[in-house]
C-alpha positions as semicolon CSV with decimal commas, in nm:
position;residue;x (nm);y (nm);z (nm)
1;X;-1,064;-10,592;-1,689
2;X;-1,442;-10,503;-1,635
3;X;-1,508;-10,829;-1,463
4;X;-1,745;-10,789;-1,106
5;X;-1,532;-10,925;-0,857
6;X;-1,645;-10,963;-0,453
7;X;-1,538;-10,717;-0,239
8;X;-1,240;-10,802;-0,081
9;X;-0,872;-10,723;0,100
10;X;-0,652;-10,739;0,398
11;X;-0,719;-10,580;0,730
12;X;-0,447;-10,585;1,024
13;X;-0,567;-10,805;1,309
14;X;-0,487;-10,734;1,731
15;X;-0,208;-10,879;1,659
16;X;-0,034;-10,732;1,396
17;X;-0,117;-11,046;1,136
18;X;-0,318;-10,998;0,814
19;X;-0,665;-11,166;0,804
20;X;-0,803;-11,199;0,421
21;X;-1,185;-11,048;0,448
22;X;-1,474;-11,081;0,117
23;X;-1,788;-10,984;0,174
24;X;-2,073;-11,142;0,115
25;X;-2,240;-11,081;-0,215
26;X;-2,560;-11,260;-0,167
27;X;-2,679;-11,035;0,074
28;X;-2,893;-10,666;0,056
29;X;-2,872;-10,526;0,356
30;X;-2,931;-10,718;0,690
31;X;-3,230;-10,947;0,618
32;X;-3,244;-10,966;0,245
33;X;-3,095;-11,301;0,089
34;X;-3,059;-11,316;-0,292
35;X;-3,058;-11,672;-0,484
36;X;-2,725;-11,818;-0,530
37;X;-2,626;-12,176;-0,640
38;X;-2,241;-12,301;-0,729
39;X;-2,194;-12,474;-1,028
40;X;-2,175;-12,821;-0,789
41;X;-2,512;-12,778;-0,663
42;X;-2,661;-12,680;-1,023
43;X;-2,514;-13,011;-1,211
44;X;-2,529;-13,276;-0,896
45;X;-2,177;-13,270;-0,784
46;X;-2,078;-13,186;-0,421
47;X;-1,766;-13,053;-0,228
48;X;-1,627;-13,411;-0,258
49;X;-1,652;-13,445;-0,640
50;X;-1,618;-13,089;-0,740
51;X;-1,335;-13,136;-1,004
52;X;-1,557;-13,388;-1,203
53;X;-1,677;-13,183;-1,453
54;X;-1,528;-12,999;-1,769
55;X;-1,510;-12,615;-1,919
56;X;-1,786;-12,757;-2,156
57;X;-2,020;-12,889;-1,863
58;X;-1,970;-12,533;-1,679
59;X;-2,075;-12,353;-2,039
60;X;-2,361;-12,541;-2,045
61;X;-2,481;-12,457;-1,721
62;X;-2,481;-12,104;-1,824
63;X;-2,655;-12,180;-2,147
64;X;-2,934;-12,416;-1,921
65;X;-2,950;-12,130;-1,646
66;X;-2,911;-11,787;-1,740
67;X;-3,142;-11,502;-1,861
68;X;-2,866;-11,397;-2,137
69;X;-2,651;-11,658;-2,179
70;X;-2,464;-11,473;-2,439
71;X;-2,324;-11,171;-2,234
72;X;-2,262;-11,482;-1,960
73;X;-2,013;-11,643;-2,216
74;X;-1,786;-11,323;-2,256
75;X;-1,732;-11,327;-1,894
76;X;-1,662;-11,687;-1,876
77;X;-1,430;-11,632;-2,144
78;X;-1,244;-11,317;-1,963
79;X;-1,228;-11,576;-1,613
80;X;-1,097;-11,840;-1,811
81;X;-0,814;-11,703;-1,963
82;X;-0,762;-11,501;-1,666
83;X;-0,733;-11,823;-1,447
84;X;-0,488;-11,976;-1,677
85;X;-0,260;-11,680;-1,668
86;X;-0,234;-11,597;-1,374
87;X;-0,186;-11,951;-1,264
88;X;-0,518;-12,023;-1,082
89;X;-0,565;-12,451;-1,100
90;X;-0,823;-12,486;-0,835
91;X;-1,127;-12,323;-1,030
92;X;-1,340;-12,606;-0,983
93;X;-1,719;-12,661;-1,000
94;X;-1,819;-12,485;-0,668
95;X;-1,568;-12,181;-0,745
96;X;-1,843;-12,058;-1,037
97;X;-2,209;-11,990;-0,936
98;X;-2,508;-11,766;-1,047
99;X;-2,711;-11,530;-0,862
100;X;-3,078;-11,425;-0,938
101;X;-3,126;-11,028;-0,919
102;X;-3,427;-10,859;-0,994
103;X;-3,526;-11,172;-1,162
104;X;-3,185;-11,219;-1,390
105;X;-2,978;-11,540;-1,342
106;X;-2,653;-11,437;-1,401
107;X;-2,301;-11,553;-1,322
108;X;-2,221;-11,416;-0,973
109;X;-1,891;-11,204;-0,882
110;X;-1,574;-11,341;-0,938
111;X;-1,409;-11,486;-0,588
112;X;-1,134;-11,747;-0,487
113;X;-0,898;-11,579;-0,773
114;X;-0,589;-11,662;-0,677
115;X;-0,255;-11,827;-0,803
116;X;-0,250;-12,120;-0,662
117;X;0,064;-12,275;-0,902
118;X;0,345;-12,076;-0,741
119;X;0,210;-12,197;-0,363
120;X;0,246;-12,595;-0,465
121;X;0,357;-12,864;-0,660
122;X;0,118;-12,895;-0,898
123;X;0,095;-13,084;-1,257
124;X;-0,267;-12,995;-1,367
125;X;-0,255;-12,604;-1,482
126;X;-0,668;-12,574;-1,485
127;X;-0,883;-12,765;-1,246
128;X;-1,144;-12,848;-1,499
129;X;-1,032;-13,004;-1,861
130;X;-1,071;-12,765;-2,125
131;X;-1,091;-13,044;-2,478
132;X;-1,023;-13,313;-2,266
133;X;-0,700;-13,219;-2,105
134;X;-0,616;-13,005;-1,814
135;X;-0,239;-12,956;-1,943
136;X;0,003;-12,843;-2,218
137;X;-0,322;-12,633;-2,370
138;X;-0,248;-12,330;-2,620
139;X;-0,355;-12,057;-2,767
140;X;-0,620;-12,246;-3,028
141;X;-0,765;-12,398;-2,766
142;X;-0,883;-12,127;-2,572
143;X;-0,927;-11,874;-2,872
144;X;-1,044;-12,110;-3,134
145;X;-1,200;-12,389;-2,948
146;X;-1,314;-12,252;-2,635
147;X;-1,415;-11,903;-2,758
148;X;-1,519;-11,964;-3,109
149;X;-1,631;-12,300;-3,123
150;X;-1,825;-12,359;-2,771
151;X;-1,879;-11,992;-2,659
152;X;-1,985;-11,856;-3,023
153;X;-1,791;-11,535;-2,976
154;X;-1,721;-11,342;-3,281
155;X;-1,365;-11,261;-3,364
156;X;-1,428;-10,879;-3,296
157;X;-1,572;-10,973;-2,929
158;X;-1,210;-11,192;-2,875
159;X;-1,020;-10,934;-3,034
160;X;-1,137;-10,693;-2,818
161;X;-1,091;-10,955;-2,502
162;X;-0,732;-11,017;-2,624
163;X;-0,660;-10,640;-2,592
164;X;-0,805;-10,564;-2,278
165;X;-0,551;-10,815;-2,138
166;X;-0,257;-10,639;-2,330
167;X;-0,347;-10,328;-2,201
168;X;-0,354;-10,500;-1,792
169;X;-0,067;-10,743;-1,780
170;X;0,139;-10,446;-1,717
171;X;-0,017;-10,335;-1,422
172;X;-0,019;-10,644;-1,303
173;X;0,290;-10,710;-1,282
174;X;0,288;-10,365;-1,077
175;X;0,059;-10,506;-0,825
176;X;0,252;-10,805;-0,771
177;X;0,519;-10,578;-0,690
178;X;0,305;-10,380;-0,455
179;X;0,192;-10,692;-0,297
180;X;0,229;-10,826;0,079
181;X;0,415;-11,185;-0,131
182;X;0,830;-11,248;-0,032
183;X;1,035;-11,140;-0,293
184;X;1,057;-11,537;-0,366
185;X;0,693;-11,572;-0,402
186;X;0,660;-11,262;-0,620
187;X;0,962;-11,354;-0,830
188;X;0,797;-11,722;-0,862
189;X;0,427;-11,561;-0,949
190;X;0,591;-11,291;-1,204
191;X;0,780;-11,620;-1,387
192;X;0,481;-11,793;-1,428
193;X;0,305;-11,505;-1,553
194;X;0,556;-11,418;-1,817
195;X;0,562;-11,823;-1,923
196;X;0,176;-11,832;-1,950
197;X;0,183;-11,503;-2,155
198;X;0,386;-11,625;-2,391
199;X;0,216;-12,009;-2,438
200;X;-0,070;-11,733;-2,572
201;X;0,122;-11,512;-2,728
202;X;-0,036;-11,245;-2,530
């Protein structure tokens, strides 16, 4: 998936414990600070009511705030279905923001992508409603709805979305593998994965 994410991984620590590291991406070099607002700061909302919003609300952000709005929308596509599938319900409003570069607003590199489903008890499966509801969604709703009828993608442009995530779901499930999770955690993440694959017939 071409998708900028932060940089980020896990180091050993003194004492032998892993310590999750991302670095900053708001930053050039040591005294240079680039613009960067969450979506909570850009529509009013704060750390307190950062899950009152909606997938629509967060789109129109984008539309109100970026230079190309257009190319913004494919890559809120691509982070949307990614959250879903890989079980990521805690993508709320301060979890997206945009960064100004050499005078472009655009969304800023993916970070807190995580799943977040096989950790807790949870009965919401996306943090923000997508059409009003933040279960039981399917396919038409993020491929019809989401992608044709609020993003304005073409069907070549989901098409080729759609395949990208064919082509990846396989080495994901090679990375879980690889992954520092218990075999109960993995087992757990790799179920969920197979059950949200199918809900989109991906």
């Amino acid at each position: 998936m071409q998708r900028p994410l932060a940089l980020n991984g896990l180091v050993y620590s003194k004492d032998n414990s892993l310590t999750y590291f991302i670095k900053r991406f708001d930053r050039i070099g040591h005294n240079k600070k680039l613009a960067l607002e969450d979506f909570a700061q850009l529509s009013g909302e704060d750390r307190h009511t950062k899950y009152k919003s909606s997938m629509e609300n967060v789109l129109a952000i984008i539309e109100q705030f970026c230079t190309f709005p257009k190319i913004e929308f494919v890559k809120l596509f691509k982070l949307t279905l990614f959250n879903f599938l890989v079980g990521n319900e805690d993508m709320h409003l301060k979890n997206f923001s945009l960064i100004t570069r050499d005078r472009k607003i655009s969304i800023s590199p993916a970070y807190d992508l995580l799943n977040t489903i096989a950790q807790k008890n949870t009965k919401e499966e996306i943090a923000l409603p997508l059409k009003g509801k933040k279960n039981n969604l399917i396919t038409n709703d993020f491929l019809k709805y989401f992608a044709v009828e609020k993003l304005g993608l073409n069907q070549k442009v989901i098409d080729g979305i759609v395949q990208e995530f064919h082509q990846i779901i396989t080495e994901w499930r090679k990375l879980v593998g690889f992954s520092f999770l218990s075999q109960q955690m993995q087992e757990k993440y790799l179920q969920l994965l197979e059950q949200r694959c199918k809900r989109l017939n991906f």
